[in-house]
C-alpha positions as CSV (number, residue, x, y, z in Angstrom):
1,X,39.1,-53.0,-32.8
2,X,41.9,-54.8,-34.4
3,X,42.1,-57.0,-37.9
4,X,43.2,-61.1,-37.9
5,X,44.9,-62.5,-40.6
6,X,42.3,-62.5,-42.5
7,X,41.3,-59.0,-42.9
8,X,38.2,-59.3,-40.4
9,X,37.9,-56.7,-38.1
10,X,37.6,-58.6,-34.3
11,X,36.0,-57.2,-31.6
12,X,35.8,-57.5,-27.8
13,X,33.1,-57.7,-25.1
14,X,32.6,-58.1,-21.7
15,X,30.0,-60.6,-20.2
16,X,29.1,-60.8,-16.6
17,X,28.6,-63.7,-15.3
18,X,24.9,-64.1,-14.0
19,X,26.0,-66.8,-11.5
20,X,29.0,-65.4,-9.9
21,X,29.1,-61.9,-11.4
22,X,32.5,-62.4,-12.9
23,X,33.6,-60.2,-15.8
24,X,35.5,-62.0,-18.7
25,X,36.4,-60.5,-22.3
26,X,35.6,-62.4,-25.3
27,X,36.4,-61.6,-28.9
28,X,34.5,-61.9,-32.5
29,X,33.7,-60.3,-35.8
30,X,31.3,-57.2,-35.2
31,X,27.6,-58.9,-34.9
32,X,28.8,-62.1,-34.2
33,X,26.2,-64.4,-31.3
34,X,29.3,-66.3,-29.2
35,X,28.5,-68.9,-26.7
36,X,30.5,-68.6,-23.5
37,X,32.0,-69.7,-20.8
38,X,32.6,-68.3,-17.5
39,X,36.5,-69.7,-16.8
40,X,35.1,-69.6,-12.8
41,X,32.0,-71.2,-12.4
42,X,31.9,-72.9,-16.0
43,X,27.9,-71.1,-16.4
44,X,27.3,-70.6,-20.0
45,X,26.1,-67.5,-21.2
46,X,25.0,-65.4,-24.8
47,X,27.5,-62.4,-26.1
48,X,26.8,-60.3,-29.2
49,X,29.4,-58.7,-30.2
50,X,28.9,-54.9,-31.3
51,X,28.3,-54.1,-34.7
52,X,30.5,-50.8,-35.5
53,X,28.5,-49.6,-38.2
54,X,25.5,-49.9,-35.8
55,X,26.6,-46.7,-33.7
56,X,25.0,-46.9,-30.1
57,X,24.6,-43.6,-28.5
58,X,24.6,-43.2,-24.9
59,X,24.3,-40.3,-23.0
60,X,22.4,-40.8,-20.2
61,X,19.4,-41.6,-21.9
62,X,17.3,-44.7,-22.6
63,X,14.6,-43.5,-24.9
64,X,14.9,-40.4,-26.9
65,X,12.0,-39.4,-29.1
66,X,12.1,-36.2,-31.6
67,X,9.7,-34.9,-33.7
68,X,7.5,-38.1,-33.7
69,X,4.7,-38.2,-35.9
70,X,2.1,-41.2,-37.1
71,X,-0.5,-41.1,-39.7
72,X,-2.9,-43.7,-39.7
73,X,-4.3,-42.4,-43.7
74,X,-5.6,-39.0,-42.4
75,X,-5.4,-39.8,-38.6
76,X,-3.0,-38.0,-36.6
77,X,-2.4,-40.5,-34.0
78,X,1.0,-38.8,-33.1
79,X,1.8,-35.2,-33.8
80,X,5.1,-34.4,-33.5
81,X,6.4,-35.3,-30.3
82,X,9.7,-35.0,-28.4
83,X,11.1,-36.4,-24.8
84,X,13.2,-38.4,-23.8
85,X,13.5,-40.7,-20.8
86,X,16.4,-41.3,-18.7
87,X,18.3,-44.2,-17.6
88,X,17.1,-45.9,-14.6
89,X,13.9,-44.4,-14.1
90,X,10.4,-45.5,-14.4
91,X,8.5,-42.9,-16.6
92,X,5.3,-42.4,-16.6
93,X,2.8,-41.8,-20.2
94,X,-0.8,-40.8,-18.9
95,X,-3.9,-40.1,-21.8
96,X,-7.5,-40.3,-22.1
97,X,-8.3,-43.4,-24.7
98,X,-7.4,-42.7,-28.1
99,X,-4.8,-39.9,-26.9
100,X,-1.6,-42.0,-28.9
101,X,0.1,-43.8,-25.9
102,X,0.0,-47.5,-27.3
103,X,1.2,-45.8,-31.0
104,X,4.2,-44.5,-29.1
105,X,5.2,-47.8,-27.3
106,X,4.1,-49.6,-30.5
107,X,6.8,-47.4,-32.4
108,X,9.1,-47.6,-29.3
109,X,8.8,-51.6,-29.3
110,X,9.6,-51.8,-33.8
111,X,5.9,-52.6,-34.0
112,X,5.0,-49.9,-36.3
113,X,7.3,-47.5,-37.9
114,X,6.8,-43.6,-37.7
115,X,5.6,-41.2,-40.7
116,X,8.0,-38.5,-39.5
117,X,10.7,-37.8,-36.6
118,X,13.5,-40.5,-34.8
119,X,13.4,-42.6,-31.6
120,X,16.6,-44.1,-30.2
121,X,16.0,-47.3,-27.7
122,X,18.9,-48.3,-25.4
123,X,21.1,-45.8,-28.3
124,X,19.8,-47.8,-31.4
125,X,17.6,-46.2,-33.8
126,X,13.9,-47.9,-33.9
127,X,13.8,-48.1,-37.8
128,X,17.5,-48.9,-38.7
129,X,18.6,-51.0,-36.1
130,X,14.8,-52.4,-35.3
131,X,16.9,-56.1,-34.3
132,X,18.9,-54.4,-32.1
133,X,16.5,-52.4,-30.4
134,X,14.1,-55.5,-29.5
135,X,17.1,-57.3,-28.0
136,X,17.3,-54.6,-25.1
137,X,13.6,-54.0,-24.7
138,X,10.9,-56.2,-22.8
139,X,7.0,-55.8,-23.0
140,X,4.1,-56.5,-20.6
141,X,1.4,-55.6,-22.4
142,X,-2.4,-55.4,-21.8
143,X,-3.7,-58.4,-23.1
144,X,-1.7,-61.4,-21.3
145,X,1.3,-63.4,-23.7
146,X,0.9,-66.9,-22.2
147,X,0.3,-70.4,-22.8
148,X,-2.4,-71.5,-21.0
149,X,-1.6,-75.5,-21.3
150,X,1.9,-74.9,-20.3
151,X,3.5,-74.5,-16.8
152,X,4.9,-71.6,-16.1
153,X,8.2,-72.8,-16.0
154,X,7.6,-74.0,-19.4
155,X,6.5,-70.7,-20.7
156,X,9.6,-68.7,-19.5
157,X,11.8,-71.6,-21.4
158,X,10.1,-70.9,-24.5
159,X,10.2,-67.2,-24.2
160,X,13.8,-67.4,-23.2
161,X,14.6,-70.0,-26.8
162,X,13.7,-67.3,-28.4
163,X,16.2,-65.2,-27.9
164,X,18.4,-68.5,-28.6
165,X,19.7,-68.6,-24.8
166,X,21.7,-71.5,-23.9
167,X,20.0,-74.1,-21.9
168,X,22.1,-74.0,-18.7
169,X,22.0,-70.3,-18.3
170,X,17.9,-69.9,-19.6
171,X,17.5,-72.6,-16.6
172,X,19.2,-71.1,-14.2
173,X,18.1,-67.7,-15.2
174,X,14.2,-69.3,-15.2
175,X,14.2,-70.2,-11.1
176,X,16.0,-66.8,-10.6
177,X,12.8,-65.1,-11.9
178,X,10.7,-67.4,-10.3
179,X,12.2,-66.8,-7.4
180,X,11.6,-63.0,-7.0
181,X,8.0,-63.4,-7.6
182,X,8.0,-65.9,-5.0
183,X,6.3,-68.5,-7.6
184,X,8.8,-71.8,-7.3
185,X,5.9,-74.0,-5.7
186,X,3.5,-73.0,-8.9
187,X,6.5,-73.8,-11.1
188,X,4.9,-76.5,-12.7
189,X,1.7,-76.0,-12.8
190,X,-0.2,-74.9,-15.7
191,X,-1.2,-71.5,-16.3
192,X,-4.5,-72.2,-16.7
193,X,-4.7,-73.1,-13.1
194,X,-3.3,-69.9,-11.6
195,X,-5.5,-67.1,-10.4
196,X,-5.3,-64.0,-12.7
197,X,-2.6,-62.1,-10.3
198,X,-0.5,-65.2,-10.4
199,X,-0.9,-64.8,-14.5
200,X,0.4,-61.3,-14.0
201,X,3.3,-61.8,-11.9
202,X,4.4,-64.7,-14.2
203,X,3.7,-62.3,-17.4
204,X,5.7,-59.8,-15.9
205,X,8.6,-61.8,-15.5
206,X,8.4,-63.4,-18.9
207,X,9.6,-60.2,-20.5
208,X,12.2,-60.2,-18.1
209,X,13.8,-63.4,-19.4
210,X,16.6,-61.9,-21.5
211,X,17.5,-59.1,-18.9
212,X,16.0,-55.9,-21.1
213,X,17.7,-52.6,-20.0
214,X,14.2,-51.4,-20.9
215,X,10.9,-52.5,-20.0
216,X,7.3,-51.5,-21.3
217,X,4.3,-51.9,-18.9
218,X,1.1,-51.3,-20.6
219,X,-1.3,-50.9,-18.1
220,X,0.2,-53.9,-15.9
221,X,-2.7,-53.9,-13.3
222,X,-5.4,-53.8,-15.3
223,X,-8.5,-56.0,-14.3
224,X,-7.0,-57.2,-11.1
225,X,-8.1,-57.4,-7.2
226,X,-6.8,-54.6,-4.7
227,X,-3.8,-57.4,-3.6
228,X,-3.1,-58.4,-6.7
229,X,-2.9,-54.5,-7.7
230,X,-0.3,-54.0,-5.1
231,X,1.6,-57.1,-5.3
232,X,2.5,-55.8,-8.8
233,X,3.2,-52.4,-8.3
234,X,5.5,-53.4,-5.4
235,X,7.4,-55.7,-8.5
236,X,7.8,-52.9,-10.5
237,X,9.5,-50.7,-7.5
238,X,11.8,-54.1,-7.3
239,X,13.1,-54.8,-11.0
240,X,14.1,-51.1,-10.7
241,X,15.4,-50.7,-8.0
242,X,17.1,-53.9,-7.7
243,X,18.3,-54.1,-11.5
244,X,18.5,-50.5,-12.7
245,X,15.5,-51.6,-15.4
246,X,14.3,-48.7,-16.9
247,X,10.5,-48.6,-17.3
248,X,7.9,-46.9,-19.2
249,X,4.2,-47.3,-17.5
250,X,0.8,-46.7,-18.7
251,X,-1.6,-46.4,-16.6
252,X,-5.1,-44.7,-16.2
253,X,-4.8,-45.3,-12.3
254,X,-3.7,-41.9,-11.0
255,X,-2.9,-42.9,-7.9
256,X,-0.4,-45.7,-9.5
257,X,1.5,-43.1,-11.8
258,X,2.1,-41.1,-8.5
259,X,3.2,-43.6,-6.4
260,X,5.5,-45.5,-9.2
261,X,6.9,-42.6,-11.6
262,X,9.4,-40.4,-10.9
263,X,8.7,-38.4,-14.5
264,X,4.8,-38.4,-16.0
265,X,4.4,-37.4,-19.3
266,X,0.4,-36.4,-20.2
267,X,-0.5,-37.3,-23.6
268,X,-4.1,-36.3,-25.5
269,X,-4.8,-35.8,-29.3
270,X,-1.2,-37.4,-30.1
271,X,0.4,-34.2,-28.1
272,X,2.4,-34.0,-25.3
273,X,0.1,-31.1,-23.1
274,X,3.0,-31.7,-20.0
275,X,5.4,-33.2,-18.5
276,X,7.2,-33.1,-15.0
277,X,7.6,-34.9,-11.6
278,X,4.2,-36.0,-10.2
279,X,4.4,-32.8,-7.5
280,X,5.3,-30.2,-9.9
281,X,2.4,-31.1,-12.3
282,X,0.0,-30.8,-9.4
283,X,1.7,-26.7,-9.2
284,X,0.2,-26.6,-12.2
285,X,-3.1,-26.0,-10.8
286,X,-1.8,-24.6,-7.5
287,X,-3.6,-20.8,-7.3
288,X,-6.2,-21.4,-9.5
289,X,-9.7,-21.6,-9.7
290,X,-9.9,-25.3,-9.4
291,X,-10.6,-27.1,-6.2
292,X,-11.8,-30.7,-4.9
293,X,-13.9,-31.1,-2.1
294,X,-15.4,-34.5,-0.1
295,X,-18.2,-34.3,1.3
296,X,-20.0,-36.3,3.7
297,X,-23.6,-37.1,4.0
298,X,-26.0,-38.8,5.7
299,X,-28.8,-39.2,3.9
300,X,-27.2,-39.6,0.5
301,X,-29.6,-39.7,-2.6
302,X,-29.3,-39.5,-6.3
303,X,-31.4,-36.4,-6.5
304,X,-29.2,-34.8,-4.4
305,X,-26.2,-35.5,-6.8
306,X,-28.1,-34.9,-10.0
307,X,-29.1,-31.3,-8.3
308,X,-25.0,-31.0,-7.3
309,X,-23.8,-32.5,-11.3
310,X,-25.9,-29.7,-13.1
311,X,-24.5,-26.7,-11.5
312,X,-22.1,-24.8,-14.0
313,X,-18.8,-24.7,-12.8
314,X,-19.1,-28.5,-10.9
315,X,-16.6,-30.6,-13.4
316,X,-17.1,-33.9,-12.1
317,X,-18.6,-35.9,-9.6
318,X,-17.8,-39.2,-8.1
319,X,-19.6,-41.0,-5.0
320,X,-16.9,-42.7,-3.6
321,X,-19.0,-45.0,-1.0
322,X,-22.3,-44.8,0.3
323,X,-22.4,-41.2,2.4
324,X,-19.2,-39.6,0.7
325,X,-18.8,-37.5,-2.5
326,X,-15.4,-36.4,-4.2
327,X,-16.6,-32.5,-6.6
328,X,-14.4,-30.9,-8.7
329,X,-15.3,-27.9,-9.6
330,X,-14.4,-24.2,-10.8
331,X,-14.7,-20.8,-9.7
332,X,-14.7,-18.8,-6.2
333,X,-17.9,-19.7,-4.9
334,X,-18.5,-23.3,-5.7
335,X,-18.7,-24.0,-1.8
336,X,-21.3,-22.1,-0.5
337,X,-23.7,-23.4,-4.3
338,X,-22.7,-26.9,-3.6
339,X,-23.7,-26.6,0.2
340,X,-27.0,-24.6,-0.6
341,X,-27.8,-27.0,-3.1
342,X,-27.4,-30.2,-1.2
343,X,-29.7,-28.5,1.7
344,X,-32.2,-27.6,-0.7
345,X,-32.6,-31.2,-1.7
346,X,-32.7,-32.3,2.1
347,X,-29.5,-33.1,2.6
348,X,-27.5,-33.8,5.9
349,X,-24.2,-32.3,5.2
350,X,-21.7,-33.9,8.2
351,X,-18.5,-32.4,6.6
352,X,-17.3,-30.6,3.8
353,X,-13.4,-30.5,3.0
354,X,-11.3,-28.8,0.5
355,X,-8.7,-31.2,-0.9
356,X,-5.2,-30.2,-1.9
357,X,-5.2,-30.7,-6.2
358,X,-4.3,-34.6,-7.0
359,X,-2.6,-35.6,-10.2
360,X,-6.3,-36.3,-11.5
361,X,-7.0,-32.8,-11.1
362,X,-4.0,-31.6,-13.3
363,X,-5.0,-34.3,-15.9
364,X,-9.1,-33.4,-16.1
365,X,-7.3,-29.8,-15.8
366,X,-4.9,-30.6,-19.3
367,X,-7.0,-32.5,-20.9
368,X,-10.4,-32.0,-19.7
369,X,-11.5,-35.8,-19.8
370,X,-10.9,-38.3,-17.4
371,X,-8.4,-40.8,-17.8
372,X,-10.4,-43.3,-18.8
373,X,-13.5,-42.3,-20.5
374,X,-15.5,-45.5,-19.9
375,X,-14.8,-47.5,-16.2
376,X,-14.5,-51.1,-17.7
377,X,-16.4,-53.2,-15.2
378,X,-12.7,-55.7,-15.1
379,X,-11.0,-52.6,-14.0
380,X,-13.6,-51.9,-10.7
381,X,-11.1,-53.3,-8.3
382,X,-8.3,-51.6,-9.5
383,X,-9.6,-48.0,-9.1
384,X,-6.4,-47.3,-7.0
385,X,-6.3,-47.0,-2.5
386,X,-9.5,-46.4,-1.0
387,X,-11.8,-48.5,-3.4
388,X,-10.8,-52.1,-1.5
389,X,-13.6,-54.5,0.0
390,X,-16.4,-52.8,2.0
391,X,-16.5,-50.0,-0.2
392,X,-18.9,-49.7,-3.3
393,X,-17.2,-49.0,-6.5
394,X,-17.4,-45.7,-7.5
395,X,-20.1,-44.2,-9.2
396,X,-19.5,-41.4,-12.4
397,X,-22.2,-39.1,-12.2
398,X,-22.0,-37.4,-15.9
């Protein structure tokens, strides 16, 4: 920091060129928005300078969160939670409905404000320097932000004005997006013409425009086909692994926290119940009582999995196709009820196999619900690998 003639603290920052990746310094009063130029390839680009009373700390950390509580009048949406999220890495928040995730990204993303505790977002606090954080952060959230009467091309340009980016570098930074979702022939096209994964991947990228350290996916596959499903999964691997983006997901597709997540925090009645990498959370319930099993049979009938659903320790049941059934269940001698059960009723038992415990397991285990407590019907084709085309959706026997 130094002072001009004028008594005005200046400071310096670097910018990196987006074109050519070259790294100049530019100088201004602390919160000033400059306009500049890149003295190689002449592309114009946005620097802010930093804001010393605005104290950024980093630490290895993108997210911190102490103590966090929201009251909604008497509801305890969020009761005092505390984790923090590290740079780089795509973090996982998993809870039945209701259990507090959207408060937390809400609070994360300046939307709301919390009754008690702190959250720090890219090392800027979420109530006193709310401006700040939202010029780090991006959001995909559930419900589509999109114009449906304008092209895409033309929503990214609005999206990208509002964070007052210059014309030459919000264009150039606009086919660079469209480009690594493979989407330059739709450029032009309205939205309303594009199938519902193309609206995703376009969605996706629009909170990508102004290059967020941070990025929020709320439930990012939701209502989509099996291709769709994995086309955007395999985009999230990409913006962080090819841009060092750190990412929150929520999800209620187990499968997709444990293939994306390298952290998973479980979430129910506003508290965090645990939190670890996807394979130590399944030790959880290593050496207890619980086990899954699939079983196969011929002659499949709903009697047969009504007589299975009411015996005491059987937690759940889910008829995967049209001869197989996945049971969770508790206690010692679940295998030989189940089997004597299902012969009673007639049953042509083909195989029976003990599963190794799935991060579904651990979560019906914590929280004793299922993810998602009702299966929308626009979330059938999403119900994670095995549930693709030739196989009926699966069935929730309760």
């Amino acid at each position: 920091m130094e002072s001009d003639q004028l008594g005005i603290t200046q400071a310096t920052h670097q910018f990196k060129c987006p074109s050519c990746n070259t790294i100049g310094e530019y100088s201004g009063s602390p919160g000033d928005h400059l306009i500049v130029t890149c003295t190689e390839c002449n592309t114009k680009g946005r620097v802010t300078i930093p804001d010393s009373t605005e104290p950024r700390t980093m630490n290895g950390n993108a997210i911190e969160i102490s103590h966090l509580r929201k009251l909604f009048k008497d509801f305890v949406a969020i009761d005092d939670v505390s984790f923090a999220v590290k740079k780089g890495e795509i973090f996982g928040l998993l809870g039945p409905n209701g259990a507090g995730k959207s408060t937390i990204i809400r609070i994360l993303c300046t939307l709301t404000r919390p009754s008690k505790g702190t959250a720090t977002v890219a090392g800027y606090d979420v109530v006193k320097h709310a401006g700040k954080v939202r010029q780090h952060i991006g959001l995909v959230s559930e419900k589509m932000i999109m114009y449906e009467q304008l092209t895409a091309r033309e929503n990214l340009k609005l999206f990208g004005k509002l964070y007052n980016l210059p014309n030459d570098y919000l264009n150039k930074r606009v086919d660079e997006l469209l480009r690594f979702v493979r989407m330059e022939k739709w450029a032009d096209q309205r939205i309303s013409t594009f199938s519902t994964g193309m609206k995703q991947r376009i969605n996706v990228i629009r909170a990508l425009v102004n290059q967020p350290e941070i990025l929020y996916l709320d439930e990012p596959t939701l209502g989509l086909d099996p291709q769709s499903t994995a086309e955007i999964r395999e985009l999230t691997r990409r913006i962080n692994q090819e841009h060092g983006t750190t990412i929150i997901l929520t999800t209620h597709i187990m499968g997709e926290a444990e293939a994306l997540c390298k952290r998973i925090g479980i979430i129910d009645h506003g508290n965090i119940v645990a939190l670890d990498t996807p394979a130590n959370l399944k030790k959880l319930i290593s050496g207890t009582d619980v086990s899954t099993f699939e079983i196969e049979i011929a002659n499949l009938e709903p009697r047969m999995m009504t007589a299975v659903q009411s015996l005491p320790f059987v937690k759940s049941l889910v008829q995967e196709d049209l001869s197989h059934l996945l049971v969770r269940t508790t206690g010692n001698d679940a295998f030989d009820s189940i089997v004597d059960s299902l012969r009673k009723n007639g049953a042509k038992v083909r195989m029976v196999k003990n599963l190794e415990p799935s991060l579904e397991d651990v979560f019906l285990h914590l929280t004793g619900r299922e993810a998602r407590e009702k299966i929308s019907e626009n979330n059938t084709s999403s119900a994670g690998p095995g549930h693709g085309p030739g196989r009926r959706r699966p069935k929730r026997i309760r």
